[in-house]
C-alpha positions in Angstrom: -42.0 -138.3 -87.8 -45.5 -139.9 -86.5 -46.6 -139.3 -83.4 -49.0 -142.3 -81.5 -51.0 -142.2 -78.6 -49.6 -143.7 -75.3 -51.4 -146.7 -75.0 -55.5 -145.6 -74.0 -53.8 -142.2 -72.7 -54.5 -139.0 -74.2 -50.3 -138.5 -74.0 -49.1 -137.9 -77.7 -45.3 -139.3 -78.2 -43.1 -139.9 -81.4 -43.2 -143.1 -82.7 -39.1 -142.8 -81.8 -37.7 -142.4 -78.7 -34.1 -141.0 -78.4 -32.6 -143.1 -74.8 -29.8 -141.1 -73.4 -28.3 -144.0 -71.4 -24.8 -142.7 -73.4 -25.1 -139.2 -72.4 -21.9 -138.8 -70.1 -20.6 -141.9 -70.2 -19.7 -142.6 -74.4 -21.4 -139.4 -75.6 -20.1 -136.0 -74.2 -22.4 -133.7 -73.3 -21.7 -131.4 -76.2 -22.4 -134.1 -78.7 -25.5 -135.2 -76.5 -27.0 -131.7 -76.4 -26.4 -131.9 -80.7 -28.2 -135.5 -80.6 -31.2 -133.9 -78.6 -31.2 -131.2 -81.2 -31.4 -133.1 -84.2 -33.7 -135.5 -82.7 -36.1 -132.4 -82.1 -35.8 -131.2 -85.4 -36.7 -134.1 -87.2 -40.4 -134.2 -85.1 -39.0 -136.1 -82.1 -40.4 -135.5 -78.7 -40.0 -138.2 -76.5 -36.5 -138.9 -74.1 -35.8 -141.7 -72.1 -33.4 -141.7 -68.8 -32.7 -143.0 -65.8 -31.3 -141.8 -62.8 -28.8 -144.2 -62.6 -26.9 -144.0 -66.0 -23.9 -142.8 -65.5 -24.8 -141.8 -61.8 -27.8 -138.8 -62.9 -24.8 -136.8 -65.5 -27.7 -138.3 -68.3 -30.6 -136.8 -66.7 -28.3 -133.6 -65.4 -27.5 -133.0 -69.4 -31.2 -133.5 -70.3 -31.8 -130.8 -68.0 -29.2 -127.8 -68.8 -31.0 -128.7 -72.5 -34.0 -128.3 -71.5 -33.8 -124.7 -70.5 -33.1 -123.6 -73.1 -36.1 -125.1 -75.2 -40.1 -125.4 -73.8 -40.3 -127.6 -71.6 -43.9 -128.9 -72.9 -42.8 -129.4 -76.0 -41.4 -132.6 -74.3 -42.3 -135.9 -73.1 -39.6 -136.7 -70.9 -39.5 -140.1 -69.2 -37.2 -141.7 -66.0 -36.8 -144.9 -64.0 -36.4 -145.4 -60.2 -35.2 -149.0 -58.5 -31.1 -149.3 -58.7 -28.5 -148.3 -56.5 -27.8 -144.6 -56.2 -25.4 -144.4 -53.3 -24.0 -146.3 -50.2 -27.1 -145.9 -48.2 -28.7 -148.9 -47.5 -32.2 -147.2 -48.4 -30.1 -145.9 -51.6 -32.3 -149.0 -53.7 -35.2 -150.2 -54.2 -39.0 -149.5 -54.5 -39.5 -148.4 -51.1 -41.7 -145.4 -50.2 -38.6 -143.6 -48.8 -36.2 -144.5 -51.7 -39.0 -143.5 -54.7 -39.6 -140.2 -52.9 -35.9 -139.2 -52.7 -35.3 -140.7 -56.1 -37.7 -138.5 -57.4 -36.8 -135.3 -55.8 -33.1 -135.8 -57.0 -34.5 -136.7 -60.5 -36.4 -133.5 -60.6 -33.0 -131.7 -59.3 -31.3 -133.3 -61.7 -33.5 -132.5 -64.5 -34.1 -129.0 -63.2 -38.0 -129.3 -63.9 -41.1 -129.3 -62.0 -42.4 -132.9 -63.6 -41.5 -135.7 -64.6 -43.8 -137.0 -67.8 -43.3 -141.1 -67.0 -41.8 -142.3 -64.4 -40.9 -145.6 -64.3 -40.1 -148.5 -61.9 -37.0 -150.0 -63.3 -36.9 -153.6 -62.8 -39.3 -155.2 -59.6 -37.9 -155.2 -55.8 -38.6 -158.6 -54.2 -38.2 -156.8 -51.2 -40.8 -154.0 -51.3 -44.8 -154.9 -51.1 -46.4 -153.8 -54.1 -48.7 -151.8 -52.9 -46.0 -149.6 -50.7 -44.5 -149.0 -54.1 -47.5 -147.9 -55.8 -49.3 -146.0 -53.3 -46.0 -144.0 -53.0 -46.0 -143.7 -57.0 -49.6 -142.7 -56.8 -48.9 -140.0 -54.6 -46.5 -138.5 -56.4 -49.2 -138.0 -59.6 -51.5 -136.5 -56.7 -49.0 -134.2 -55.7 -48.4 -132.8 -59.6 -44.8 -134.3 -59.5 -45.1 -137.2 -61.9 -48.1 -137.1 -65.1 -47.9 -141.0 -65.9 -46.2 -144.1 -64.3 -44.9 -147.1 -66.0 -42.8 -149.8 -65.7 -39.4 -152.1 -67.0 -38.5 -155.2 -67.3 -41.0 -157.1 -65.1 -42.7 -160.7 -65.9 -45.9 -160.4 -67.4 -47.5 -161.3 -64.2 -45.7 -158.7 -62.2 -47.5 -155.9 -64.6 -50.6 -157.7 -64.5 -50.5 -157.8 -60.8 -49.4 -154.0 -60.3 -52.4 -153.1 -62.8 -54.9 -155.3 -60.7 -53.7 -153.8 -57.2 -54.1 -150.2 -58.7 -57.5 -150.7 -60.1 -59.0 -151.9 -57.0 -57.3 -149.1 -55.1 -58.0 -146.3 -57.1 -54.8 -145.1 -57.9 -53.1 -144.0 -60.9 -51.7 -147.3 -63.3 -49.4 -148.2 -64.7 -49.8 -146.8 -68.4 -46.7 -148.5 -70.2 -44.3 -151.0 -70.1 -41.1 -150.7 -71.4 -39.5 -154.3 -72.6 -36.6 -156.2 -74.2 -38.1 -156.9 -78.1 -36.4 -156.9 -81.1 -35.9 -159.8 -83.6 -33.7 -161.6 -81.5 -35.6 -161.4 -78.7 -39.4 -162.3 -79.2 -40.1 -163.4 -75.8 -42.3 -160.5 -75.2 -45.1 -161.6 -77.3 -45.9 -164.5 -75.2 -47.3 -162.7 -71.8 -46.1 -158.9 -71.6 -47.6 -158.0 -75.2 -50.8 -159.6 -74.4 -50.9 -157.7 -71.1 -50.2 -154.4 -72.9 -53.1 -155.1 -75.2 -55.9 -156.4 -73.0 -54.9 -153.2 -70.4 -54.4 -150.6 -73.1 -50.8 -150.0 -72.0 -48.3 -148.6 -74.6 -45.5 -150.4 -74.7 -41.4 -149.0 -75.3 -38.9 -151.4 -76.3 -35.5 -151.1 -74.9 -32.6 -152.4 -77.4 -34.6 -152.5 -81.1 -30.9 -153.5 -82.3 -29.9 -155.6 -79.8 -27.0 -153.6 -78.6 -25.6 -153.5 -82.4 -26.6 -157.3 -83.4 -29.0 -156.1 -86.0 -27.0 -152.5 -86.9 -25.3 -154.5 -90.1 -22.1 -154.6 -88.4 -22.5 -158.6 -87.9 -22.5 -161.3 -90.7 -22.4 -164.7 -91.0 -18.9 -166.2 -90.7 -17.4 -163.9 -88.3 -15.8 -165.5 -85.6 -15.4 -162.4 -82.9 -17.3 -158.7 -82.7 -14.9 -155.9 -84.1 -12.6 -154.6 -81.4 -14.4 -151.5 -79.3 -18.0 -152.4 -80.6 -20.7 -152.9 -78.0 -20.9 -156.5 -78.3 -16.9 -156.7 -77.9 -17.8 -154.9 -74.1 -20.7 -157.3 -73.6 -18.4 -160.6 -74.2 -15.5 -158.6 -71.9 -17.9 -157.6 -69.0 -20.6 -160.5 -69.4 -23.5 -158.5 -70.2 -27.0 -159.6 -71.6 -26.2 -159.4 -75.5 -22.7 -161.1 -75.4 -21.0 -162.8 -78.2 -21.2 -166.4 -76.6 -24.8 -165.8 -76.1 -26.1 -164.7 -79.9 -23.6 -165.8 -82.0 -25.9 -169.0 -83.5 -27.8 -170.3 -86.3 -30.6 -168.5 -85.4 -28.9 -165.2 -85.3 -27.0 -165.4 -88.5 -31.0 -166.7 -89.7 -32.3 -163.5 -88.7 -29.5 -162.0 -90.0 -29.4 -163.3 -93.0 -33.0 -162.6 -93.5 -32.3 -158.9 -92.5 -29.7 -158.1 -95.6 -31.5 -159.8 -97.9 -34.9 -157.1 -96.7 -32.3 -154.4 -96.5 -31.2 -154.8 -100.1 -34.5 -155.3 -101.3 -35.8 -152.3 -99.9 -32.8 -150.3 -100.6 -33.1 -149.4 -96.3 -29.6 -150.0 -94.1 -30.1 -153.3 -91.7 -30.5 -151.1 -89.0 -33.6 -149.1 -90.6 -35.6 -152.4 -91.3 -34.8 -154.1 -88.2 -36.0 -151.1 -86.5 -39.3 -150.8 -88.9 -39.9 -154.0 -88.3 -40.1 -153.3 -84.3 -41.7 -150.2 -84.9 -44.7 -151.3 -87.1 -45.4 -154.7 -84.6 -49.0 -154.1 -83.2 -48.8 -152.9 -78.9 -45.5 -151.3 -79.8 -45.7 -147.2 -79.7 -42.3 -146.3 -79.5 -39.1 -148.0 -79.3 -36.2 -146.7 -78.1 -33.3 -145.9 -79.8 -30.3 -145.7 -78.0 -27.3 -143.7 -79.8 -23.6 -142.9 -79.6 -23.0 -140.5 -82.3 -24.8 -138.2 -85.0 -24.1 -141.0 -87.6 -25.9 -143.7 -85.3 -29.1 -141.2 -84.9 -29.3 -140.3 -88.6 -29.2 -143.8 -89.5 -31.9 -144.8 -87.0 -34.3 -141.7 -88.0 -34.1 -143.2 -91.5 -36.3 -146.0 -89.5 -39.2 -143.7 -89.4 -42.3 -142.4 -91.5 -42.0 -145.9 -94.0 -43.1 -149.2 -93.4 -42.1 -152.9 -94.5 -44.4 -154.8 -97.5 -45.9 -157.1 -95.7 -43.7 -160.2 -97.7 -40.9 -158.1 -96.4 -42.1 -158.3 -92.5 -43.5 -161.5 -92.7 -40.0 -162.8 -94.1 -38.1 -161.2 -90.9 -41.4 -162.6 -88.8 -40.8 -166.1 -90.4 -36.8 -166.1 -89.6 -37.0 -164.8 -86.4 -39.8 -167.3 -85.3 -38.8 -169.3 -82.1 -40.6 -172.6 -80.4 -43.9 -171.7 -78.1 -43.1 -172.7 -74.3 -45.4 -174.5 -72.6 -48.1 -173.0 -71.9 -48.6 -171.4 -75.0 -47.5 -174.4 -77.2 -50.9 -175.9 -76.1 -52.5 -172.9 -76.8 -51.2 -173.1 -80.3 
């Protein structure tokens, strides 16, 4: 597997990152630990968590793993900002919440650092600058090695960048995003945030939660029974059936077999190649039920697209500027 520098860091990740959002919940922690094996083994060395999935048993499970491997072999990345108990300080980007979410992470993950450490989504509540003063501290103190952030406005980054530059403190050093074909809308603002502030950039969802996997063709009238998407429609979730299934998708879609069979890749490994090989991106993350899903979506890595190939995938997956950037051209 490649290996790319974190944004202008000198932190060296694979150009894959296995997400353990599963890990507990779909994925026992048998098969998890036999995931983070194989990942390992075929050059990976960056995991993503949070200490919310599936209420810290994903970041628990990284942790019994990581004992018995080294422990700086490992780039090993978490988030901070949802709920994690009754407590009404139990969310949020306050000083008190980050420096008990931390200390529990740590716990949890039975190590003395944290690699990234992340601010999940932004809290409307919380001044910036409490929130990143208190994540500054925390590289001071040895506990943390980078920070970044997930799923802010392109603003929002900008801003937390700005009000750590002029305060001296430790930035934000990566961003990790919705992109995939289906969802483009990071080029407009976050990409060109990334770029211009030499932040690497993680995208969440390369497959769109099993959109792009080759499990959906044009013509169907429902997601298969038990699939991802089938959840999404039942529980209303970002990638639901009502939402994608369009012209546009079964466009992309289309566009995606007709790559696959030309380069004799699954629709999975090109849609993922395609995210991989987009210029800001360093590593997206693959998130994985089962051994079949992660050998699949290694088969993503150490090959690239002709350029006809990601131009035609480019091309189908195009979507109308908004204003501003329409003017812009």
């Amino acid at each position: 597997m490649n290996y790319r520098q974190m944004g202008k860091t000198g932190l060296r990740v694979s150009e894959l990152c296995l997400g353990a959002m599963t890990f507990g919940r779909e994925t026992t922690e048998n098969e998890s630990i036999r995931l983070l094996d194989r990942f390992v083994e075929a050059g990976g060395n960056f995991i993503d968590t949070a200490d919310v999935y599936n209420e810290g048993r994903s970041e628990e499970i990284i942790g019994r793993w990581l004992k018995g491997n080294n422990r700086d072999d490992f780039v090993i990345a978490t988030k901070v900002r949802f709920r994690t108990g009754p407590g009404t300080n139990d969310i949020g980007l306050s000083r008190k919440h980050i420096l008990a979410g931390v200390e529990n992470s740590l716990r949890r993950l039975d190590t003395d650092y944290i690699d990234i450490y992340q601010i999940h989504k932004w809290d409307p509540l919380t001044p910036i600058e409490e929130t990143l003063a208190a994540l500054n501290s925390l590289v001071q103190a040895g506990k943390v090695r980078y920070l970044g952030a997930s799923n802010l406005a392109g603003h929002q980054f900008q801003k937390a960048i700005d009000i750590s530059r002029f305060n001296g403190w430790e930035p934000f050093t990566c961003l990790q995003p919705l992109y995939n074909l289906l969802d483009r809308g990071t080029e407009w603002e976050l990409l060109p945030v990334c770029l211009n502030e030499g932040a690497g950039m993680i995208p969440w969802s390369p497959l769109r939660g099993g959109w792009l996997s080759g499990k959906y063709r044009r013509g169907m009238s429902a997601p298969p029974s038990g699939t991802r998407i089938d959840d999404a429609e039942k529980h209303g979730w970002s990638e639901r059936w009502s939402l994608y299934s369009n012209e546009r998708t079964w466009d992309v879609i289309d566009a995606l077999f007709a790559v696959a069979e030309e380069s004799g890749k699954t629709p999975a490994q090109v849609a993922l190649n395609w995210v991989i090989n987009r210029t800001g991106v360093t590593a997206p993350i693959i998130g994985v039920r089962s051994m079949s899903n992660l050998e699949e979506n290694l088969g993503a890595s150490g090959w690239s697209l002709t350029d006809n190939q990601a131009q035609k995938l480019t091309l189908a997956s195009d979507v109308p500027l908004p204003y501003p950037h329409s003017f812009e051209g």
